[in-house]
N, C-alpha and C positions, 0 to 999 in steps of 0.2 A: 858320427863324424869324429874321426879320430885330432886329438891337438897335433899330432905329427905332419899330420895333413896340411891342418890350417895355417901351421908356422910355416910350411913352404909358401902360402901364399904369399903376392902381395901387399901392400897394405888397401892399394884402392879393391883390388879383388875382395878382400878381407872384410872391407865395408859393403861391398855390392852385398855379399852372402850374407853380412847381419842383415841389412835391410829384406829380401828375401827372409830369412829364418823371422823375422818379425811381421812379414806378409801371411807367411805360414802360419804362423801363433795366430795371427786373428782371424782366418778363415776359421782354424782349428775350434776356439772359442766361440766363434756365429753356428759351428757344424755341432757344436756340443750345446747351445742355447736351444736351439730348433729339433735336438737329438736325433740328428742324422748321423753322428760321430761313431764310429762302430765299435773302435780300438780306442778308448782314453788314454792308453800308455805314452800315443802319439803326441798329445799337450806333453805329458812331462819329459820325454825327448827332446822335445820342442825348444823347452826350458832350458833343459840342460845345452845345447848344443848354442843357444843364444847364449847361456854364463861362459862358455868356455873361448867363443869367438871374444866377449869381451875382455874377457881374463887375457888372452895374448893383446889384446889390441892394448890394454894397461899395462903389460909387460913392456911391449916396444916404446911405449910413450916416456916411462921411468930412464930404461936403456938410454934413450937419445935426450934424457935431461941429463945426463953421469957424464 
């Protein structure tokens, strides 16, 4: 997921997808305990694309304190 992406979003959309990307992260994590996980790179995508959703979502928070 690209941030170009995300910043078109909404902001409620913008929450749907972290909640979603943090559904993701913990299947990912029960799939990597029981080692049915095939691809581990998926956890760290995972990670990454949850920092980056947050990282805009504290962008717009800053913006609309200014």
């Amino acid at each position: 997921m690209k941030p170009k992406d995300i910043r078109e979003m909404t902001d409620a959309e913008i929450r749907a997808k972290l909640k979603d990307l943090k559904g993701e992260l913990f299947n990912l994590r029960f799939s990597l305990s029981t080692g049915q996980l095939t691809n581990p790179m998926q956890l760290v995508n995972c990670k990454k694309d949850i920092a980056r959703v947050k990282t805009i979502i504290k962008e717009r928070e800053v913006s609309k304190a200014q």
